[in-house]
C-alpha positions in Angstrom: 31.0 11.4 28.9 26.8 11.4 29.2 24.6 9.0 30.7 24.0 7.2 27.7 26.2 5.8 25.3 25.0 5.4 21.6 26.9 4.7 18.2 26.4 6.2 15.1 24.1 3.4 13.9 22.1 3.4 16.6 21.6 7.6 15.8 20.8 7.1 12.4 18.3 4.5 12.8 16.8 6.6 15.5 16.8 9.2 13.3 15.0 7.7 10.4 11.9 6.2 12.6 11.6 9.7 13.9 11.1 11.3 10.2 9.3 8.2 9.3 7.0 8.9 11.8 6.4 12.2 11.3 5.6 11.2 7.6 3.0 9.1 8.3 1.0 11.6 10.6 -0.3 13.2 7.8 -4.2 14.1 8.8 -7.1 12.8 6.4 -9.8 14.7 7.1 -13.8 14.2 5.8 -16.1 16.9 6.4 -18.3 19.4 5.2 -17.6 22.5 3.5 -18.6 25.1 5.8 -16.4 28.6 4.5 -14.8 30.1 1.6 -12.1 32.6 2.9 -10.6 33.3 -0.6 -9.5 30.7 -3.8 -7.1 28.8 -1.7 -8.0 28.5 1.5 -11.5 26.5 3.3 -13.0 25.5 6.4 -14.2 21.8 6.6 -16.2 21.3 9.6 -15.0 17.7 10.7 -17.1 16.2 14.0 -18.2 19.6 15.2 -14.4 20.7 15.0 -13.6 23.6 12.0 -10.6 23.5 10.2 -8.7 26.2 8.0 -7.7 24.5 5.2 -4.9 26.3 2.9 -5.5 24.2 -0.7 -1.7 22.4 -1.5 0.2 23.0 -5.0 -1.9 26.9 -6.3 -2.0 30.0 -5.0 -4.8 31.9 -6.2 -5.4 35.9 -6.3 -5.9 37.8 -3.1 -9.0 38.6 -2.4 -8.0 42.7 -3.2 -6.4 41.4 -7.0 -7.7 41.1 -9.4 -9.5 38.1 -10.4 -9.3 37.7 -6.3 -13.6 37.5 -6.2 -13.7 35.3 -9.4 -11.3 32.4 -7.9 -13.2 32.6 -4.7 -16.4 32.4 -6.5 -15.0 29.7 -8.5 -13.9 27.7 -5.4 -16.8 27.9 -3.8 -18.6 26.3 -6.8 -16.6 23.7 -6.5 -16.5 22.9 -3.2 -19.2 24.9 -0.7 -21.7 22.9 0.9 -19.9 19.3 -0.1 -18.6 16.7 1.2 -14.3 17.2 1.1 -11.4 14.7 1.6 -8.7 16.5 2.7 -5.3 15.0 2.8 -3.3 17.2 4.8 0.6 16.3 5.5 2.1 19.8 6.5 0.5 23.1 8.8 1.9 26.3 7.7 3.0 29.0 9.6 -0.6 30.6 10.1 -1.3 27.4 11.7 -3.9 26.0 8.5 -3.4 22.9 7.2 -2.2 22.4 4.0 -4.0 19.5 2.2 -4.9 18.3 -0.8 -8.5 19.0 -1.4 -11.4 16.1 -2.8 -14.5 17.0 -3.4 -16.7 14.5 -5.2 -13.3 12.6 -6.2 -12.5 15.9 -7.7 -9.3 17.3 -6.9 -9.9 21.4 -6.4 -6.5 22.4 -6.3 -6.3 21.4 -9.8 -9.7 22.2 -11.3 -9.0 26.2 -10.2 -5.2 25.7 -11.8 -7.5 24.5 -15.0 -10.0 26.8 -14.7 -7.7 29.5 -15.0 -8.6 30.9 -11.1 -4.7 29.9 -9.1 -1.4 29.6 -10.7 0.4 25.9 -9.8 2.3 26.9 -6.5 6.1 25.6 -8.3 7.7 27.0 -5.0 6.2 23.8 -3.3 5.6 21.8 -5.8 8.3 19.3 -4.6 6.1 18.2 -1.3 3.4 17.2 -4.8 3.2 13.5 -5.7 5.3 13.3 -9.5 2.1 12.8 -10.7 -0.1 15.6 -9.0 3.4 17.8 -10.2 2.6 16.4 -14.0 -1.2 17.3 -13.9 -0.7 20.8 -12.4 2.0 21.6 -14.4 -0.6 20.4 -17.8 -3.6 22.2 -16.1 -1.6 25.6 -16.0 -0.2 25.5 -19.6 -3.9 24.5 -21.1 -5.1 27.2 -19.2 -2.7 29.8 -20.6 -3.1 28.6 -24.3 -6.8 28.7 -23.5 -6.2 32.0 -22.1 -8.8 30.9 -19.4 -10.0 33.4 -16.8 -6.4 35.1 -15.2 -4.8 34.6 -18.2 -7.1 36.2 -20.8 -5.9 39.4 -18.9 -2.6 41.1 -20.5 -0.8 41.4 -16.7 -1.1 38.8 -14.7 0.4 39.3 -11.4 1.1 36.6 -9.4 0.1 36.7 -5.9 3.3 35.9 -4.6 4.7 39.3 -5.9 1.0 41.1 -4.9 1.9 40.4 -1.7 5.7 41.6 -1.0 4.1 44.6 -3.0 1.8 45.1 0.0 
């Protein structure tokens, strides 16, 4: 048998501080706005270091979609040239950070889900707080009764599809 000799207990619990600490080192960051790459995805300039920011719970157009130029005008409205919070627990596999976005206590994620600019990202929607879930979830279906901005046109694609299109 191995050097070491551990029991199932020991595992588990070895186990579960492992995942708790890997919970806990999600990143705040506070910056500045510095880019607008498209409607869900920043830079934050935090102590002379940029970060990529990929905004958690929406996916908004791409950038050759339509409605692609309106989100990222929208976003940058919203967010260019302030002051963010970013609460970012996950890095995706471009290596961005995937945060929750404050700007002026304002959550942008959501305001582009009400404006009508980004769909609510249901794919991921389980790594949402119940209550961030509730509110996007709301934003979306005011936006479509409103028929606010993507959803005053007739076919709305979502980006998701755009892309495996491409």
């Amino acid at each position: 048998m191995g050097k070491y000799n551990f029991n199932r207990g020991q595992v588990s619990i070895a186990i579960a501080f492992t995942l708790l600490a890997q919970s806990a080192t999600a990143d705040i960051l506070k910056g500045y706005v510095v880019g607008i790459t498209d409607g869900d995805t920043l830079s934050i300039l935090v102590e002379r270091q940029q970060y990529k920011i990929r905004i958690a719970g929406i996916d908004a157009p791409e950038r050759l979609q339509a409605w692609g130029d309106k989100a990222k005008t929208n976003i940058s409205r919203l967010a260019f040239n302030q002051t963010a919070v970013a609460d970012c627990p996950k890095v995706d596999r471009w290596d961005r950070k995937v945060c929750k976005v404050m700007v002026n206590a304002i959550d942008i994620g959501l305001e582009q889900v009400k404006d009508g600019m980004a769909w609510w990202y249901r794919k991921y929607s389980k790594e949402q707080a119940p209550e961030d879930q509730s509110a996007y979830e709301h934003a979306e279906l005011m936006a479509k009764m409103r028929r606010l901005g993507l959803w005053g046109d007739t076919n709305q694609i979502p980006p998701w599809d755009f892309r495996r299109e491409k």
